[in-house]
Each structure stands twice: as structure tokens, then as C-alpha cells.
C-alpha positions in Angstrom: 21.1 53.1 119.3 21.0 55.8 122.1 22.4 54.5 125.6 20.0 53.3 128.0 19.0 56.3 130.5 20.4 55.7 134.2 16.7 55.4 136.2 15.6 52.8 133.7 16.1 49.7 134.9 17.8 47.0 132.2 16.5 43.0 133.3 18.4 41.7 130.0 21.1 42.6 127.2 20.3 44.2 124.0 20.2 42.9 120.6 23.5 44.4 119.8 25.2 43.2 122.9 23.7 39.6 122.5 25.2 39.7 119.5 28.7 40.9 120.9 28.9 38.0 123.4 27.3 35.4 121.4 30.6 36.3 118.7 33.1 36.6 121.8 32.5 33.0 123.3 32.3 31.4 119.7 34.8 29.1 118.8 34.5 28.7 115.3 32.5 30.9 112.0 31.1 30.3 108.6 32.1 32.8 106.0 30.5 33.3 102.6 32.6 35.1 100.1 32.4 34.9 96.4 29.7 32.2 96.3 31.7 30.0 98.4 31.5 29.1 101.9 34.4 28.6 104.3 34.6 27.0 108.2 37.0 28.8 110.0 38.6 27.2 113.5 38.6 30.8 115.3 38.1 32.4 118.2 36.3 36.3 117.4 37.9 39.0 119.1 35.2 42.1 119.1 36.0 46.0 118.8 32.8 47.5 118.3 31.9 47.2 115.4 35.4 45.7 114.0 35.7 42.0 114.9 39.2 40.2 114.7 40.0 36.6 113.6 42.6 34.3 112.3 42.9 32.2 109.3 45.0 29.8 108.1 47.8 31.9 105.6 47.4 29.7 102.4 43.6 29.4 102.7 41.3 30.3 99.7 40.0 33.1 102.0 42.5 34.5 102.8 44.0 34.8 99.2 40.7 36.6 98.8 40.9 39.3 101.3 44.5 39.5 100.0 43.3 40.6 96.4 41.0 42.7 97.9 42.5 46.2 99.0 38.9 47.9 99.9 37.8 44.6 101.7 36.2 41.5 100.5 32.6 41.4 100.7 31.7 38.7 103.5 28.9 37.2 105.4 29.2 35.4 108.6 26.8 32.9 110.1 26.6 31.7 113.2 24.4 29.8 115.3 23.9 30.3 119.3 23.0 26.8 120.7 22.2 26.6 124.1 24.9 24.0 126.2 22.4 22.6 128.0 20.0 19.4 126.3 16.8 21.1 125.9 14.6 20.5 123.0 14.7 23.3 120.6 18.1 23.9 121.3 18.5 27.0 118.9 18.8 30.1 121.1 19.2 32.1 117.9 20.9 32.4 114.8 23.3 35.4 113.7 24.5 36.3 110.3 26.5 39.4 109.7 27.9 41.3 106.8 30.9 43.3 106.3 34.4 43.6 104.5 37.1 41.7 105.5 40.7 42.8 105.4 44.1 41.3 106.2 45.7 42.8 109.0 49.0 41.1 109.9 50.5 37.8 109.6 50.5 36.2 113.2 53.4 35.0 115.3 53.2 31.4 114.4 53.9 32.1 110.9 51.5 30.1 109.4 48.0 31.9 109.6 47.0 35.8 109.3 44.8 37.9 111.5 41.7 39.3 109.4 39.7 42.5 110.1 36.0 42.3 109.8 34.2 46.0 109.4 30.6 45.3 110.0 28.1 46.8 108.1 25.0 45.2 109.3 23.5 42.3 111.6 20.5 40.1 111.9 20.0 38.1 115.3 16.7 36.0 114.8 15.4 34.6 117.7 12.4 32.5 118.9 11.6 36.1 120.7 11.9 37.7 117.3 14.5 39.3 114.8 16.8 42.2 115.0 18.7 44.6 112.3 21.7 46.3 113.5 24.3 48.5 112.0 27.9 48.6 112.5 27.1 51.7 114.8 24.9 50.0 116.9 27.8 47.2 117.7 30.1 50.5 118.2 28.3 50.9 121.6 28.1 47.6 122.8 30.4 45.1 124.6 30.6 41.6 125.3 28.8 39.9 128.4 31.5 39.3 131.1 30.1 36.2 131.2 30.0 35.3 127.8 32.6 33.0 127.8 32.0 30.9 130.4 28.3 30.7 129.9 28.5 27.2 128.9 30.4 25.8 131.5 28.3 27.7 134.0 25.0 26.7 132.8 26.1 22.8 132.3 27.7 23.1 135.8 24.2 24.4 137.3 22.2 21.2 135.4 24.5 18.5 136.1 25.8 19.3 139.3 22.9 21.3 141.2 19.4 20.1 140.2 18.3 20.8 143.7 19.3 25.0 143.3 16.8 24.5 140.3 14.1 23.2 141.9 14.6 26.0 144.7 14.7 28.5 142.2 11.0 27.0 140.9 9.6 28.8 144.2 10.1 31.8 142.5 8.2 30.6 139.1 4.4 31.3 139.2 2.7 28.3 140.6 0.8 28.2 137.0 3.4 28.0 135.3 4.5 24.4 137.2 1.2 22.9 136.5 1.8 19.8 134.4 5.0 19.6 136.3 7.3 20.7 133.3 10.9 19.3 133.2 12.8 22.6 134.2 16.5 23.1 133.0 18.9 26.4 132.7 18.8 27.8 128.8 20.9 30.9 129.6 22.4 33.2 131.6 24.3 36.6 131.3 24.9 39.3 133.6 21.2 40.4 134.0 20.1 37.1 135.4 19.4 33.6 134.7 16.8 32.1 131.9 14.7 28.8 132.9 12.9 26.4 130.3 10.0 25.0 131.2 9.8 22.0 129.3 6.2 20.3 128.6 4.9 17.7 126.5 3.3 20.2 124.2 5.9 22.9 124.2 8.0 24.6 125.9 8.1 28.6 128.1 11.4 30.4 128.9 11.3 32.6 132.0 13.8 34.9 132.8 15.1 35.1 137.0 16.9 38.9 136.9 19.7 39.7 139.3 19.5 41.7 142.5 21.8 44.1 140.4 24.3 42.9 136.7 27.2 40.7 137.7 30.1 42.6 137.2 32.2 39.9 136.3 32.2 35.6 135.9 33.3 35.2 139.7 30.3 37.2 141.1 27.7 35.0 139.3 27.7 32.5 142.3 27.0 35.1 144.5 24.2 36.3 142.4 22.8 33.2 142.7 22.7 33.1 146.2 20.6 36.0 146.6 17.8 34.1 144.2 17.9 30.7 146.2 17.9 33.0 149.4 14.9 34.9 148.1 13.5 31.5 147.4 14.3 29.9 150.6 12.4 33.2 152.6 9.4 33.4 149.7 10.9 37.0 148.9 9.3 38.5 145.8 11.2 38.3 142.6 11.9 39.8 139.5 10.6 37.9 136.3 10.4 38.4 132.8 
């Protein structure tokens, strides 16, 4: 993947860095190995292309990896589920192969830390699907606001309905017709994804950021600037 040239201007993440956040703000993995499938309680840690996560000491997994001095053969699944109740809540689905490797037995005493060298990724989405190599992950990072996506987005639904229907002024009038039920699907640094929810489907739309949020305490501010741009019938970016 070659980096993205500096006068191009980027309104969303790559595949390969939706698929770094979308691993940093998961909680818990499924692992196949050796025709069985394990449910690991974990948070992912993600170094390019090297991702980092904990198992219990005495599980059957890591026994495996244990026996297994060039890596055990693994694949990881994961599901991306938007926070918010939408229908179709399925934002994407990611599975991932590699070899997995003990690392080092953790402080507590009672789980390990595992090392997972990616070889390859597929993120399917209802936009479409994605290969990736362990080098492509190499060059990408997290969103800063991976991990607090969902808090943000359920914050935004439950607790400010009337920013969303100030941020409709910046929709396309055709787009309201039917007045859809409108709700926040996603968000990362770029900007902030709408779905437009009608009785016979459903259309995302994508609000982009004056410029990327830098970090999670500049995503208020960023959406200021839309509901001001609403407020004065500015123009604004959509995708």
C-alpha cells in the first residue's frame, strides 16, 4: 500500500486502518486453530502488522502456541457492530490469518501474552471486501478515536437528537423525502456516518470534518464546525 500523497485530500480511513481500529477498540476475539475454535476475553494491542493479546495460561490455546516454536497457524474473526440500534447492524466483518506465538507470561501469573504475525486480512463490508497483507497493516495505525467510538456515537443518539436533525440540513433534501429515521452508524477521525433509515432500506452518508481530529477530545469541536455550517446553510462535504 503506498502512503497517500500530501494534496490528495483523504474524507475516510483505509481498509487497512479500519481494520487497525476496528481490532484496537475490540474487547474480545474468536480464534480458530487446529479445527477448534476458541473465545478469548481480550483486549488487541496492534503493532503494525504484529497484534498483542492475552490468554488464560492453562488454556487449550495456549498449550498450542506453546508446542508450536515457528507459530501456530490461526485465524481470527471478528465482527464490527455498530453501538447504535440501527437495523442491519453489521458494519463489517473481519477475519485475519497469521501465526501465533507465546511471548511472555504476564504479571498476574495466571495468563500469557500471545504474539500474532499477520499474514493476511479480509474486511467485508456492505461497501464491499478488502485483502490485505501483513505489509499493508505495517503502515497503518489505529483511529484515535477508535476506542471511544461507541460511547461517542451512543452519547450523540441518546443525548442529542436535536444536533442530528441540525446536521440533516446538510443531507440533500432528496435524500429526507419519506422522512427516514436518521441515527449516527459511525464515526472516526475523518468525520461522522449518518443512516438514513426507510421502510424499504436503508442509505449511509458520510459528514467529513473541516480537517481529521487529531485526537478523542477534539471530536466535539469537530462537531461544532458541522452544526455551525448547518446553522449558516454553509456548504458541506459528503460522501
Amino acid at each position: 500500500m503506498s502512503p497517500v500523497p500530501a494534496d490528495v485530500e483523504v474524507s475516510e480511513p483505509t481498509a487497512a486502518e479500519r481494520v487497525c481500529s476496528l481490532l484496537d477498540a475490540t474487547s474480545s476475539v474468536a480464534i480458530r486453530a487446529c479445527g477448534e475454535h476458541h473465545d478469548l476475553d481480550t483486549p488487541v494491542a496492534v503493532h503494525g502488522s504484529r497484534l498483542r493479546l492475552s490468554a488464560p495460561l492453562d488454556s487449550p490455546l495456549t498449550l498450542a502456541a506453546t508446542g508450536e516454536p515457528d507459530g501456530l497457524a490461526v485465524v481470527l474473526d471478528l465482527t464490527d457492530v455498530a453501538p447504535v440500534a440501527v437495523r442491519d447492524r453489521v458494519r463489517g466483518r473481519l477475519t485475519l490469518a497469521g501465526r501465533l506465538r507465546l511471548a511472555h507470561l504476564a504479571d498476574d501469573g495466571v495468563s500469557v501474552h500471545l504474539h500474532l504475525d499477520v499474514a493476511h486480512a479480509v474486511l467485508a463490508t456492505p461497501y464491499g471486501t478488502s485483502a490485505l497483507t501483513g505489509a499493508d497493516l505495517a503502515l497503518a495505525s489505529p483511529d484515535p478515536l477508535a476506542r471511544l467510538e461507541a460511547d461517542l456515537l451512543t452519547h450523540l443518539a441518546d443525548d442529542h437528537r436535536d444536533a442530528i436533525a441540525v446536521l440533516t440540513r446538510l443531507l440533500d433534501p432528496q435524500l429526507l423525502a419519506g422522512r427516514p429515521k436518521i441515527r449516527p452508524l459511525a464515526l472516526d477521525r475523518y468525520g461522522l456516518v449518518l443512516r438514513l433509515d426507510h421502510p424499504d432500506g436503508h442509505r449511509d452518508v458520510r459528514l467529513v470534518f473541516a480537517e481529521p481530529a487529531r485526537e478523542a477530545e477534539e471530536f466535539g469541536h469537530r462537531v461544532h464546525q458541522l452544526l455551525t455550517a448547518a446553522h449558516s446553510g454553509l456548504p458541506a462535504h459528503r460522501s
